[in-house]
mmCIF file of the N, C-alpha and C atoms, coordinates in Angstrom:
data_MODEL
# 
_entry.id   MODEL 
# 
loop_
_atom_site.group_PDB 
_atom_site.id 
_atom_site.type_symbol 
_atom_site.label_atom_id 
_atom_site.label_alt_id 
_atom_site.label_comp_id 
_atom_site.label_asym_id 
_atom_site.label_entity_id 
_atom_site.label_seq_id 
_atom_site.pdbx_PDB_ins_code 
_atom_site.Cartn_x 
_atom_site.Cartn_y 
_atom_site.Cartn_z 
_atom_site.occupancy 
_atom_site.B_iso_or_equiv 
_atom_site.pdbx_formal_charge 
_atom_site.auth_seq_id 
_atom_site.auth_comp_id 
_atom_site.auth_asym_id 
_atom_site.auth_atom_id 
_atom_site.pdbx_PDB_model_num 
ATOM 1   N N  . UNK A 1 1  ? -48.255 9.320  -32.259 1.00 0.00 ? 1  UNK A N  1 
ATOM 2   C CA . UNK A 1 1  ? -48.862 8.229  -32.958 1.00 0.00 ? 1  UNK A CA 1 
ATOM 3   C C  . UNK A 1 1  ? -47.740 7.377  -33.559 1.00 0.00 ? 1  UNK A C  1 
ATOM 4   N N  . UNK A 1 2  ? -47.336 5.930  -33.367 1.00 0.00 ? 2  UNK A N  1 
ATOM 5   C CA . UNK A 1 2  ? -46.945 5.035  -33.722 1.00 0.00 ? 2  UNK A CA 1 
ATOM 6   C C  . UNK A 1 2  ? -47.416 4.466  -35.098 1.00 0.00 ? 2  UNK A C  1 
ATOM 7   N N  . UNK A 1 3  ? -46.502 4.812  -36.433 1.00 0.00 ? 3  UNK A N  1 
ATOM 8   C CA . UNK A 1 3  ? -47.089 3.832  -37.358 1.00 0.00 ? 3  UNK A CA 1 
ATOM 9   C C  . UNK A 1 3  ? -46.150 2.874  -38.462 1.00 0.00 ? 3  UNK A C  1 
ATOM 10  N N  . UNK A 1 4  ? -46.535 1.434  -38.530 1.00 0.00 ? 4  UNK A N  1 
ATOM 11  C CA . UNK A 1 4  ? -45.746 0.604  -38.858 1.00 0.00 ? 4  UNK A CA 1 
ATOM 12  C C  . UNK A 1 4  ? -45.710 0.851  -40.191 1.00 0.00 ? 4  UNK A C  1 
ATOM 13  N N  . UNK A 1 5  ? -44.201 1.235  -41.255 1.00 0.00 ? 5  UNK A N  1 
ATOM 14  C CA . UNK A 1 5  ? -44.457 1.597  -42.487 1.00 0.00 ? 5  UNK A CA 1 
ATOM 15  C C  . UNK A 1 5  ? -43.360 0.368  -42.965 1.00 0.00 ? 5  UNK A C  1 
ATOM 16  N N  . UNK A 1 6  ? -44.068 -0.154 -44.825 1.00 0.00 ? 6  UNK A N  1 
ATOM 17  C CA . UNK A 1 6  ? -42.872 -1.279 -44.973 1.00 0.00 ? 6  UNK A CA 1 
ATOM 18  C C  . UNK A 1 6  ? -42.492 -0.255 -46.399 1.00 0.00 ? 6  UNK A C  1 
ATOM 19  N N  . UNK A 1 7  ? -40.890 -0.322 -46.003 1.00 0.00 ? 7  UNK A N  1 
ATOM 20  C CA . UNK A 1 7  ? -40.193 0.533  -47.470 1.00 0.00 ? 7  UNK A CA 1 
ATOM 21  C C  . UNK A 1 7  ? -39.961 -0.265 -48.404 1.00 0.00 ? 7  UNK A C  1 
ATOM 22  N N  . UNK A 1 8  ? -39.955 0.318  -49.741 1.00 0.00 ? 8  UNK A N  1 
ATOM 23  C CA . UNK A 1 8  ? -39.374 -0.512 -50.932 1.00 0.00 ? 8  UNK A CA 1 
ATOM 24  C C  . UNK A 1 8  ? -38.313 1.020  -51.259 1.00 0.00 ? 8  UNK A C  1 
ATOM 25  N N  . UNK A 1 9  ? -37.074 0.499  -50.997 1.00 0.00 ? 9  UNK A N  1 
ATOM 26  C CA . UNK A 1 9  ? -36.354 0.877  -51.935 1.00 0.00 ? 9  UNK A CA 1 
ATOM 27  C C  . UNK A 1 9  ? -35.578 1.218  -53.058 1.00 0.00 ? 9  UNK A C  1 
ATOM 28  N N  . UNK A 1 10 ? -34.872 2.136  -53.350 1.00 0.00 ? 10 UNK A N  1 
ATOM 29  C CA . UNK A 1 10 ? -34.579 2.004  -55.317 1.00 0.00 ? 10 UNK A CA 1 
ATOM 30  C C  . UNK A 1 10 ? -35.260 1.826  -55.861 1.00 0.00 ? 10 UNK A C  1 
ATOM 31  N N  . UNK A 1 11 ? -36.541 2.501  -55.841 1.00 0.00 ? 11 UNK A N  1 
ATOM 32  C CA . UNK A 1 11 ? -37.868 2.100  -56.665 1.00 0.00 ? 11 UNK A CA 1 
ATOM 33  C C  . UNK A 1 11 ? -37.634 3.312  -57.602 1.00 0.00 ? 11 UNK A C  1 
ATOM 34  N N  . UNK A 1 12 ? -38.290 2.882  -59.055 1.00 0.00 ? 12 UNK A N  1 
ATOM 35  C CA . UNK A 1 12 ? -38.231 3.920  -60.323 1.00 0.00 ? 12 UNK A CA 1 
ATOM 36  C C  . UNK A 1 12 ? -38.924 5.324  -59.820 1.00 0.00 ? 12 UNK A C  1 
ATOM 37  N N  . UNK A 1 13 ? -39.923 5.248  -58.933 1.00 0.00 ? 13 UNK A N  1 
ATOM 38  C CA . UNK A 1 13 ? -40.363 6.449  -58.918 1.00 0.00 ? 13 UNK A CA 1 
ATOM 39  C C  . UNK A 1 13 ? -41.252 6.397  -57.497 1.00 0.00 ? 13 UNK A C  1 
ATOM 40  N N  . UNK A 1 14 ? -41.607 7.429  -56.714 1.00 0.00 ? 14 UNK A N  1 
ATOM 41  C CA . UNK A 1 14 ? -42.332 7.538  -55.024 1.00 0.00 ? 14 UNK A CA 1 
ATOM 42  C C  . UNK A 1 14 ? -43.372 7.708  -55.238 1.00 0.00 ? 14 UNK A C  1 
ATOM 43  N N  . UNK A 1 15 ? -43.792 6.764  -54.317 1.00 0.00 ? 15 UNK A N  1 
ATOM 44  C CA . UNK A 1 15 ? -45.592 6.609  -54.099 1.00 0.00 ? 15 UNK A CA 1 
ATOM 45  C C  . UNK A 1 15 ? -45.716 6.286  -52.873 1.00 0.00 ? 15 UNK A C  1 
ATOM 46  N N  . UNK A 1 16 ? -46.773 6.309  -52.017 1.00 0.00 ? 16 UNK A N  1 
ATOM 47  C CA . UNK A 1 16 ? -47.315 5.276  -50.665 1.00 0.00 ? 16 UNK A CA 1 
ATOM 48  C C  . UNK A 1 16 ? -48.444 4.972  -51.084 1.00 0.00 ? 16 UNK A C  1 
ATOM 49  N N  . UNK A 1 17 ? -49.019 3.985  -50.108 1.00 0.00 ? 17 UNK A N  1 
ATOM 50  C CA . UNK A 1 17 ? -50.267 3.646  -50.140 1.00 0.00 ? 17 UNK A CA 1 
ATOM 51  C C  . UNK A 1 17 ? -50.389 2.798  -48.608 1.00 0.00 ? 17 UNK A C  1 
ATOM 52  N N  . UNK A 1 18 ? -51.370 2.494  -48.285 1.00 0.00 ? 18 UNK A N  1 
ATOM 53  C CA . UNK A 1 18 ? -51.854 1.819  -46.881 1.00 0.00 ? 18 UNK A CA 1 
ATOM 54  C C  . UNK A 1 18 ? -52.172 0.628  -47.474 1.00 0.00 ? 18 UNK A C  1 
ATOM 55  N N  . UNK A 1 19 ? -52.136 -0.121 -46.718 1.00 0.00 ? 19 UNK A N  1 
ATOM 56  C CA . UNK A 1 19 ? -52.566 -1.959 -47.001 1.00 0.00 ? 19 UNK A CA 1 
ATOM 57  C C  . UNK A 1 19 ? -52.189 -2.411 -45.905 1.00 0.00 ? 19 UNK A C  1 
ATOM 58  N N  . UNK A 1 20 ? -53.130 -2.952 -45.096 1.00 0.00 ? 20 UNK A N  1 
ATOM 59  C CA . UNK A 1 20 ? -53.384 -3.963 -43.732 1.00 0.00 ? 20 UNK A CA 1 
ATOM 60  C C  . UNK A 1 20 ? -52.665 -3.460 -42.758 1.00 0.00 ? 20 UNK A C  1 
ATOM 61  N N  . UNK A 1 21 ? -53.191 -2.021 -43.032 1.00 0.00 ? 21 UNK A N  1 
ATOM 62  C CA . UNK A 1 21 ? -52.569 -1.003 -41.895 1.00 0.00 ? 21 UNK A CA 1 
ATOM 63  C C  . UNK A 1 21 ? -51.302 -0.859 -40.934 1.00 0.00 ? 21 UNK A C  1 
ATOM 64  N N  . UNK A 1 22 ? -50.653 -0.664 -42.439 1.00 0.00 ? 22 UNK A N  1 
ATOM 65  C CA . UNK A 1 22 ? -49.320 -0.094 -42.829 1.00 0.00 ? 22 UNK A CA 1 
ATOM 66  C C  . UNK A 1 22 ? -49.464 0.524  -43.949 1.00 0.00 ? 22 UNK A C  1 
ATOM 67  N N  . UNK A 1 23 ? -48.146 1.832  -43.451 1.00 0.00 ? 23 UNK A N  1 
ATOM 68  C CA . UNK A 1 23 ? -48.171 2.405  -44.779 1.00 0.00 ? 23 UNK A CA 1 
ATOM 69  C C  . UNK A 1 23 ? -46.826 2.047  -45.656 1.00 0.00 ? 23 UNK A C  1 
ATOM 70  N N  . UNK A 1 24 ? -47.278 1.885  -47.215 1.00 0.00 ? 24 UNK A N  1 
ATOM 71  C CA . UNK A 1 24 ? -46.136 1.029  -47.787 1.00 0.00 ? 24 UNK A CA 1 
ATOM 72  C C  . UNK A 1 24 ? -45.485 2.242  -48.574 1.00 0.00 ? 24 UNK A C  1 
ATOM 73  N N  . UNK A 1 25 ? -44.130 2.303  -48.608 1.00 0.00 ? 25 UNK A N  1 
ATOM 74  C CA . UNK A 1 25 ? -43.667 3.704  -49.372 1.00 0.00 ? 25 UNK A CA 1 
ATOM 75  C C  . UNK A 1 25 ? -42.435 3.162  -50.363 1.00 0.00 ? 25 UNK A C  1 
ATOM 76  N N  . UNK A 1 26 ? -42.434 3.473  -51.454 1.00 0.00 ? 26 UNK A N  1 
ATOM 77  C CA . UNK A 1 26 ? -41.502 3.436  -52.422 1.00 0.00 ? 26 UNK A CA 1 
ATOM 78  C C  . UNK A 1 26 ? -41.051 4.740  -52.635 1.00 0.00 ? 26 UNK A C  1 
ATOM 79  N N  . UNK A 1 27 ? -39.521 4.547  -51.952 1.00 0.00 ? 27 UNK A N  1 
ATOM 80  C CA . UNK A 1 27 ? -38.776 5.747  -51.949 1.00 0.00 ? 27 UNK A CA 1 
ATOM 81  C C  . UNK A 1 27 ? -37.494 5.217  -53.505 1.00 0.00 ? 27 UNK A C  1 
ATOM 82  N N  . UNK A 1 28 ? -36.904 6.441  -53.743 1.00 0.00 ? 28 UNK A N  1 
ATOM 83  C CA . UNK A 1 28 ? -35.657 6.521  -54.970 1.00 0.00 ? 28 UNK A CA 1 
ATOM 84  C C  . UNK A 1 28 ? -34.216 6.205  -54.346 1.00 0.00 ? 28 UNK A C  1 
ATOM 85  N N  . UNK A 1 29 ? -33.926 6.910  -52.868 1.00 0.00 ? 29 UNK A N  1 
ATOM 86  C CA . UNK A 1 29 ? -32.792 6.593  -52.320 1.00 0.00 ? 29 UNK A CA 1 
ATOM 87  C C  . UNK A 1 29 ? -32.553 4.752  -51.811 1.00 0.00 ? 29 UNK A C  1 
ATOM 88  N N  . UNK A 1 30 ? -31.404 4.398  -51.957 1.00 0.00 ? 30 UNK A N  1 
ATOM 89  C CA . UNK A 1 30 ? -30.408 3.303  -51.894 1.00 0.00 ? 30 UNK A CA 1 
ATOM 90  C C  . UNK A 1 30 ? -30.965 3.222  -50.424 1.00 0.00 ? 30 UNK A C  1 
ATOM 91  N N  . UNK A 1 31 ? -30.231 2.036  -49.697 1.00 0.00 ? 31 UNK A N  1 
ATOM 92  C CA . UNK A 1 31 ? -30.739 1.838  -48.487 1.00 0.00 ? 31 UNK A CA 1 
ATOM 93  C C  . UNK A 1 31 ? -29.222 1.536  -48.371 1.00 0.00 ? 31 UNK A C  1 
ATOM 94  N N  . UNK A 1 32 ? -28.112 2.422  -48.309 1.00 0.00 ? 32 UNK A N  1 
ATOM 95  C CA . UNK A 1 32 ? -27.297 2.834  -48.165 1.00 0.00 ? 32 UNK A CA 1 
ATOM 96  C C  . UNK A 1 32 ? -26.756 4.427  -47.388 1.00 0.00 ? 32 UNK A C  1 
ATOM 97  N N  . UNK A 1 33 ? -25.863 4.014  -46.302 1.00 0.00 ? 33 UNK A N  1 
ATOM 98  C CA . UNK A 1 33 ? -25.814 5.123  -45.413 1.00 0.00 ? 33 UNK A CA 1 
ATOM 99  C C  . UNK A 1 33 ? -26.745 6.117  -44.497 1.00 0.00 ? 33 UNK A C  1 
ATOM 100 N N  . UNK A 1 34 ? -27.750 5.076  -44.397 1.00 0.00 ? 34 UNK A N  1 
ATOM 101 C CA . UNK A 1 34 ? -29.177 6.021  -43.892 1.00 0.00 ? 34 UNK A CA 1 
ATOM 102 C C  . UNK A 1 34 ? -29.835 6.864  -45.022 1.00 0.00 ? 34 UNK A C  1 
ATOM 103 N N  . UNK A 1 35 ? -29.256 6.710  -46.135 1.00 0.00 ? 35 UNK A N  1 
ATOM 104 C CA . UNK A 1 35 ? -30.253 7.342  -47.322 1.00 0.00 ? 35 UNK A CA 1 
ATOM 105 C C  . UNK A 1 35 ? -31.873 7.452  -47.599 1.00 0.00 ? 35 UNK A C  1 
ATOM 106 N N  . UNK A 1 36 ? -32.022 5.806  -47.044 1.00 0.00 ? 36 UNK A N  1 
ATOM 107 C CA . UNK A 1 36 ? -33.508 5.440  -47.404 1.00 0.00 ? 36 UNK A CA 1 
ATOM 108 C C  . UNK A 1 36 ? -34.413 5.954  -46.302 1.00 0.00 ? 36 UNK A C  1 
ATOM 109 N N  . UNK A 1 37 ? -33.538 5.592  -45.134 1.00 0.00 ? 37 UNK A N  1 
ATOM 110 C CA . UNK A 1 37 ? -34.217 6.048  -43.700 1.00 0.00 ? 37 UNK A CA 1 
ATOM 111 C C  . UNK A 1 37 ? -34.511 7.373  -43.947 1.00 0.00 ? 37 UNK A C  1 
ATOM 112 N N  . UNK A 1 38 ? -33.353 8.419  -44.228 1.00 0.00 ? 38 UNK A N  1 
ATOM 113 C CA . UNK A 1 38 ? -33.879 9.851  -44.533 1.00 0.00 ? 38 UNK A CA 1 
ATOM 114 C C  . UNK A 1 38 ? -35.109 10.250 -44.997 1.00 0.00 ? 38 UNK A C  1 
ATOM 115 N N  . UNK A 1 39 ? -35.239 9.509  -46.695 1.00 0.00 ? 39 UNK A N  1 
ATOM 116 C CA . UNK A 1 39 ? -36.157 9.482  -47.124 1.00 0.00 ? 39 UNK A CA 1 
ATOM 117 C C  . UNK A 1 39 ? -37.755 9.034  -46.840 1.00 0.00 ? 39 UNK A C  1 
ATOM 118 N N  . UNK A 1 40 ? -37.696 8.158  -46.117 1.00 0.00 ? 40 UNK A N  1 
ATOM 119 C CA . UNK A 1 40 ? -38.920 7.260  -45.575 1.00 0.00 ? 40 UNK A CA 1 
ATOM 120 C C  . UNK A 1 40 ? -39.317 8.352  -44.528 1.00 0.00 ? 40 UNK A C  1 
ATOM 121 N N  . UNK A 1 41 ? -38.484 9.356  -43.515 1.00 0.00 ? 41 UNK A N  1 
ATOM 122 C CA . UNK A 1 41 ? -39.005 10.502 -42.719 1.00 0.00 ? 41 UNK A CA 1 
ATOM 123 C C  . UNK A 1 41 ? -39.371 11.161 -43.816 1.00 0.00 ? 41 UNK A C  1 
ATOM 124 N N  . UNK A 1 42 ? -38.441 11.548 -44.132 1.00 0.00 ? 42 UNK A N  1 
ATOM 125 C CA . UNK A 1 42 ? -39.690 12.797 -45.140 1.00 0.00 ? 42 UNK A CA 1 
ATOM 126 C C  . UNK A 1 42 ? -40.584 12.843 -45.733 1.00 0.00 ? 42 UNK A C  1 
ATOM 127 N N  . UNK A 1 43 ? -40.774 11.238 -46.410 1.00 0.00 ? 43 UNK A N  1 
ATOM 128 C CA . UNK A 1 43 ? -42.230 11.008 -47.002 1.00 0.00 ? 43 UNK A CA 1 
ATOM 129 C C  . UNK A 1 43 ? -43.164 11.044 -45.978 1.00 0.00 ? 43 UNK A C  1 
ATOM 130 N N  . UNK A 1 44 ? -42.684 10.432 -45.185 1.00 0.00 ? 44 UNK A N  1 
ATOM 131 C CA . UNK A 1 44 ? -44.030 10.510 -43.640 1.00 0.00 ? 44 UNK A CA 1 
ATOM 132 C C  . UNK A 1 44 ? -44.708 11.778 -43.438 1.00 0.00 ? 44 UNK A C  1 
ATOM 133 N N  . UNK A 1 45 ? -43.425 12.157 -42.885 1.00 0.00 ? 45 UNK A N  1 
ATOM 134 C CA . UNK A 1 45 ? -43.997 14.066 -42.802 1.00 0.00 ? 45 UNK A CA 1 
ATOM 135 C C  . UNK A 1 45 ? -44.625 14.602 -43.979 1.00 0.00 ? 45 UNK A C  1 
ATOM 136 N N  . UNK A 1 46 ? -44.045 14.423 -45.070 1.00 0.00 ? 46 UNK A N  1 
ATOM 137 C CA . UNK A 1 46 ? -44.922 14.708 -46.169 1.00 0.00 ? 46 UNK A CA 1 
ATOM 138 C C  . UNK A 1 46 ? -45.778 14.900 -46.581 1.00 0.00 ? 46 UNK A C  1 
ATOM 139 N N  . UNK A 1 47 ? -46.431 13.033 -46.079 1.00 0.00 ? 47 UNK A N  1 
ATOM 140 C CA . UNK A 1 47 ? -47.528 12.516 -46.241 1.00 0.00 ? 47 UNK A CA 1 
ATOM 141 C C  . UNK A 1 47 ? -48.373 13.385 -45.221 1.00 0.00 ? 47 UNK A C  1 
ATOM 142 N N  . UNK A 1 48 ? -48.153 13.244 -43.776 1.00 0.00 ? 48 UNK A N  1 
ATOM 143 C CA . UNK A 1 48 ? -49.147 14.381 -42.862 1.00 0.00 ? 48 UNK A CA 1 
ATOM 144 C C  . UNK A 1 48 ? -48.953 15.644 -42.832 1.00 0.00 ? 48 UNK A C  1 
ATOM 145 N N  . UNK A 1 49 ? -48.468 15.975 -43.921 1.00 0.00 ? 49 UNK A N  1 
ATOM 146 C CA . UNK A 1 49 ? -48.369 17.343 -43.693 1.00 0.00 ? 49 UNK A CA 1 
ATOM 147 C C  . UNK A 1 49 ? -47.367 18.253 -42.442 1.00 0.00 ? 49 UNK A C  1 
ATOM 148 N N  . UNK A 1 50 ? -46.417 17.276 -41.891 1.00 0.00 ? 50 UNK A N  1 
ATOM 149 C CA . UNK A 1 50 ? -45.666 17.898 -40.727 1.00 0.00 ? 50 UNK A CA 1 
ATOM 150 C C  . UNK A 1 50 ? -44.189 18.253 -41.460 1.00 0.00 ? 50 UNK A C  1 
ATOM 151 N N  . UNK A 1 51 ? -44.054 19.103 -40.277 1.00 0.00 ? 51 UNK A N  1 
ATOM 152 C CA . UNK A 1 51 ? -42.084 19.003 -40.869 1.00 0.00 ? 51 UNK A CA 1 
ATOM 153 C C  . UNK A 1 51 ? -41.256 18.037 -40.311 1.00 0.00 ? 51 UNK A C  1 
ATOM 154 N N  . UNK A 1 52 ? -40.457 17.587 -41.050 1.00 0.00 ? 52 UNK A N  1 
ATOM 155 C CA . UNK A 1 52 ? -39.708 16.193 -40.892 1.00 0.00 ? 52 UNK A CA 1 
ATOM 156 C C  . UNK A 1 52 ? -39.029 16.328 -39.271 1.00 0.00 ? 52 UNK A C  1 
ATOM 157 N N  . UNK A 1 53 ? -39.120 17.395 -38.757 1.00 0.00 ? 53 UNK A N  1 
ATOM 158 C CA . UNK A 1 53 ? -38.780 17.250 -37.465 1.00 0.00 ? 53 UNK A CA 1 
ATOM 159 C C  . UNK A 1 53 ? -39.342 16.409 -36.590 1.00 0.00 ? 53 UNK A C  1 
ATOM 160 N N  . UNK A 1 54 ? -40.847 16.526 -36.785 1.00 0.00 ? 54 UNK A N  1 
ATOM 161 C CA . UNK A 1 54 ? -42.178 15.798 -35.935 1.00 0.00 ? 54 UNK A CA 1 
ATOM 162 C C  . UNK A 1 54 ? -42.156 14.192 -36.268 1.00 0.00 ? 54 UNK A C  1 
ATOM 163 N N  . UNK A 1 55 ? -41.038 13.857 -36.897 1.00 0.00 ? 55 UNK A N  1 
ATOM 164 C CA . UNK A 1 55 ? -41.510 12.109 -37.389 1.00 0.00 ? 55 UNK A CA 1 
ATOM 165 C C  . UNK A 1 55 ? -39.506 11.565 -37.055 1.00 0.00 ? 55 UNK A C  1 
ATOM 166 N N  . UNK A 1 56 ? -39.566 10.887 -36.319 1.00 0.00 ? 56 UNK A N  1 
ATOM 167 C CA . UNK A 1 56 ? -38.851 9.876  -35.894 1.00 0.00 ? 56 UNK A CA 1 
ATOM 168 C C  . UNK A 1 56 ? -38.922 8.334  -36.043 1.00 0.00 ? 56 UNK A C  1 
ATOM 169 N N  . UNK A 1 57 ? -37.465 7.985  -36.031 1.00 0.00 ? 57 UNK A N  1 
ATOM 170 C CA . UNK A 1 57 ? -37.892 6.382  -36.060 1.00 0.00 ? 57 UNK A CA 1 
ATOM 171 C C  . UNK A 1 57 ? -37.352 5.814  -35.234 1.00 0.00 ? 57 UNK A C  1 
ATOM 172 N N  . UNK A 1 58 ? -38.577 5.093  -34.289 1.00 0.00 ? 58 UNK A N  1 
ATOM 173 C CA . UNK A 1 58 ? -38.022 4.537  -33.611 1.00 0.00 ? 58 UNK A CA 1 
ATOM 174 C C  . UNK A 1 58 ? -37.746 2.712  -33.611 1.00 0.00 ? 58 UNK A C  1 
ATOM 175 N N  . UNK A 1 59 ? -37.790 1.921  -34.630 1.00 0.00 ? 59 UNK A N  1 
ATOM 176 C CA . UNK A 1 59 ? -37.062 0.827  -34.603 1.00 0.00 ? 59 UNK A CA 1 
ATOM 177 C C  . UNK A 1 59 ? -36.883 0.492  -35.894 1.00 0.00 ? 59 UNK A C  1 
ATOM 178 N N  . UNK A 1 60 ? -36.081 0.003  -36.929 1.00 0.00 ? 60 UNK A N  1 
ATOM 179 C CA . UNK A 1 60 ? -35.703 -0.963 -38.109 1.00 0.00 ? 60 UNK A CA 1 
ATOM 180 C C  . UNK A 1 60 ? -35.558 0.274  -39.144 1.00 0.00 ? 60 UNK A C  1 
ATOM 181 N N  . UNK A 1 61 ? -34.237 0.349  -38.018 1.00 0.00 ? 61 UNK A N  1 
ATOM 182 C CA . UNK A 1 61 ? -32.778 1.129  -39.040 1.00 0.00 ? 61 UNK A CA 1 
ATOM 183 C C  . UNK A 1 61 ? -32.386 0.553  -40.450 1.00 0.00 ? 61 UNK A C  1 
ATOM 184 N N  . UNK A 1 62 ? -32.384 -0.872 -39.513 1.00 0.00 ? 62 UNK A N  1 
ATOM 185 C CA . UNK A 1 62 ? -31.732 -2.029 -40.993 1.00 0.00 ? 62 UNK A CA 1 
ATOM 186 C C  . UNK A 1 62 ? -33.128 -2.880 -41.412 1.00 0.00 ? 62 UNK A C  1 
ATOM 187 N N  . UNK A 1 63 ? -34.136 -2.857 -41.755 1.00 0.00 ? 63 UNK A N  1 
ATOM 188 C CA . UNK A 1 63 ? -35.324 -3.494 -41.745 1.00 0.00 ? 63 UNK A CA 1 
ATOM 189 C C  . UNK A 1 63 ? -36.066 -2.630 -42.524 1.00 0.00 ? 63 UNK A C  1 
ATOM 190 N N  . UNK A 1 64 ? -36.666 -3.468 -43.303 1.00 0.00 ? 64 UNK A N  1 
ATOM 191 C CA . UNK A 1 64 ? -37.471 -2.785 -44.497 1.00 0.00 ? 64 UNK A CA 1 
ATOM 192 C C  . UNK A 1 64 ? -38.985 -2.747 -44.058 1.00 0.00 ? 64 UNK A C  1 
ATOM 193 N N  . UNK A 1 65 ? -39.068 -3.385 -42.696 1.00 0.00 ? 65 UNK A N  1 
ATOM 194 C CA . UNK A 1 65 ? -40.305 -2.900 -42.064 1.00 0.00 ? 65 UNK A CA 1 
ATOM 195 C C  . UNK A 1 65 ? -39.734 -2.200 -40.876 1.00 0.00 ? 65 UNK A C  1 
ATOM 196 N N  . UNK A 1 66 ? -40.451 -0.515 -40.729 1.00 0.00 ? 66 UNK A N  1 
ATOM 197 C CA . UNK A 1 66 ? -40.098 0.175  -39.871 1.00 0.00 ? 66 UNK A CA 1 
ATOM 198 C C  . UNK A 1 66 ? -41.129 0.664  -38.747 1.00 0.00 ? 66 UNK A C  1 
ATOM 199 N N  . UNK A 1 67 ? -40.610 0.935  -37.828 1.00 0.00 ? 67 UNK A N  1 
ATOM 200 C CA . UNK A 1 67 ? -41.675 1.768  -36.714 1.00 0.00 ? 67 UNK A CA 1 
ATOM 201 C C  . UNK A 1 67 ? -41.193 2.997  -36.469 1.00 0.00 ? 67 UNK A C  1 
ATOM 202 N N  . UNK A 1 68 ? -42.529 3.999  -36.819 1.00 0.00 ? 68 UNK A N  1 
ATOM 203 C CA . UNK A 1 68 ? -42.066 5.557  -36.759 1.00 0.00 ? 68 UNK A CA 1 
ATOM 204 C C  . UNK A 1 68 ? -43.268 6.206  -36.032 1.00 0.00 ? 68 UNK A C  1 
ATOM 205 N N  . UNK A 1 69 ? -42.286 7.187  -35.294 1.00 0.00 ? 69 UNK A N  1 
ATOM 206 C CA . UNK A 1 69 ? -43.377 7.854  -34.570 1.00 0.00 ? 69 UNK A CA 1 
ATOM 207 C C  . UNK A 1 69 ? -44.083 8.940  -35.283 1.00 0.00 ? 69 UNK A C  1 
ATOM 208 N N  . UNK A 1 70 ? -45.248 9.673  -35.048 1.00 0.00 ? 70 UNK A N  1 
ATOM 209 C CA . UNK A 1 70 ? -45.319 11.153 -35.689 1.00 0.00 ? 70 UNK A CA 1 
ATOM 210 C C  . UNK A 1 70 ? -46.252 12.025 -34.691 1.00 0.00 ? 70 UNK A C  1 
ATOM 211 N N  . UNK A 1 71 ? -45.524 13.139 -34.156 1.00 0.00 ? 71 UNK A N  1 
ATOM 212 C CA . UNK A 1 71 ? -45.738 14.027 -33.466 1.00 0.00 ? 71 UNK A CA 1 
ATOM 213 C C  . UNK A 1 71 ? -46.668 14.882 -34.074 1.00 0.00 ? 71 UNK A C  1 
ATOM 214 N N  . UNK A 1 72 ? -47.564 14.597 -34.170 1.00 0.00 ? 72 UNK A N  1 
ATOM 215 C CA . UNK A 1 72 ? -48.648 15.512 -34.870 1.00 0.00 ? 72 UNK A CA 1 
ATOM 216 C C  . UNK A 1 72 ? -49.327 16.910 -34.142 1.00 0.00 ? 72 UNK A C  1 
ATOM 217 N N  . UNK A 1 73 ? -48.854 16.979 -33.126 1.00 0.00 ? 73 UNK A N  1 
ATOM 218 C CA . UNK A 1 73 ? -48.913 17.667 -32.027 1.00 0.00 ? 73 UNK A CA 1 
ATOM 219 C C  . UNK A 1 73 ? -48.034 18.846 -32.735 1.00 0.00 ? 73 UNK A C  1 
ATOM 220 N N  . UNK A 1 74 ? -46.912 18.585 -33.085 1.00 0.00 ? 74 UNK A N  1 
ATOM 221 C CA . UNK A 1 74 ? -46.150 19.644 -33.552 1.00 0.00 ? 74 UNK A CA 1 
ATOM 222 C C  . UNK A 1 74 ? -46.763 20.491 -34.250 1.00 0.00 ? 74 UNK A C  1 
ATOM 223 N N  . UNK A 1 75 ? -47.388 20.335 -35.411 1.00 0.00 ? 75 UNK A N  1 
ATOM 224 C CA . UNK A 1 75 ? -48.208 21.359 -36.454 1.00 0.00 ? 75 UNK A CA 1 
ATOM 225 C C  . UNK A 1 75 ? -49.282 22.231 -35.200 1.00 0.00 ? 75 UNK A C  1 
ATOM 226 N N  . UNK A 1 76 ? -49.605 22.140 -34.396 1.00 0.00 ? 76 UNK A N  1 
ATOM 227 C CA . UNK A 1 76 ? -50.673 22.845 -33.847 1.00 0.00 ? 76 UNK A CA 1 
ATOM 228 C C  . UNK A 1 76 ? -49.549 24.155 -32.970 1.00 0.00 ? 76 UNK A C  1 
ATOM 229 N N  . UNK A 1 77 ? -48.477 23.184 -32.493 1.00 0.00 ? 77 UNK A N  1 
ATOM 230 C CA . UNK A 1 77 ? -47.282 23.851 -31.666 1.00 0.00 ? 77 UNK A CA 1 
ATOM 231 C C  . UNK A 1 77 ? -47.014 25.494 -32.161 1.00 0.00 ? 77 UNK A C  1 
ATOM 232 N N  . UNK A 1 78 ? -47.011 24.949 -33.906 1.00 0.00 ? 78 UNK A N  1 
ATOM 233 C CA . UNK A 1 78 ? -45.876 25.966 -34.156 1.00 0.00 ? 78 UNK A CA 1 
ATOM 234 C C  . UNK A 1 78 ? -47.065 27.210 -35.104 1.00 0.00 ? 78 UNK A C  1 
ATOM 235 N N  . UNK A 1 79 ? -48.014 26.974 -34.877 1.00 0.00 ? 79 UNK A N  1 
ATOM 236 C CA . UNK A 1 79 ? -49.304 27.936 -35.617 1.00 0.00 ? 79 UNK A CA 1 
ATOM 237 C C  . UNK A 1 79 ? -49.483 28.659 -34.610 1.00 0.00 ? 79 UNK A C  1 
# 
């Protein structure tokens, strides 16, 4: 599953929410050195309940709107 998420970074504190289907995530890490990117996987997975293995990104490394995949398939894999 493909889903378009827009980050806010250096935000005081982490939340998501969906709005016009995207999910919007305020992560704590800098958008420095792949910091934020890190973070924005793990909230994903987080968010579905997968391990950050199952969620990739595949476009806007440098872009505060991103496209990420999530292998949701994985959680059934490993039960």
């Amino acid at each position: 599953m493909l889903i378009t998420v827009r980050v806010h970074p250096r935000a005081s504190h982490r939340k998501s929410s969906w709005k016009d289907g995207r999910l919007e995530l305020w992560v704590n890490a800098p958008p420095v050195g792949g910091a934020a990117n890190r973070a924005v996987l793990a909230a994903v997975a987080g968010h579905f309940d997968l391990p950050v293995s199952s969620v990739k990104l595949r476009s806007g490394a440098r872009s505060r709107t991103k496209l990420v995949e999530v292998d949701r398939q994985s959680r059934q894999r490993a039960t």
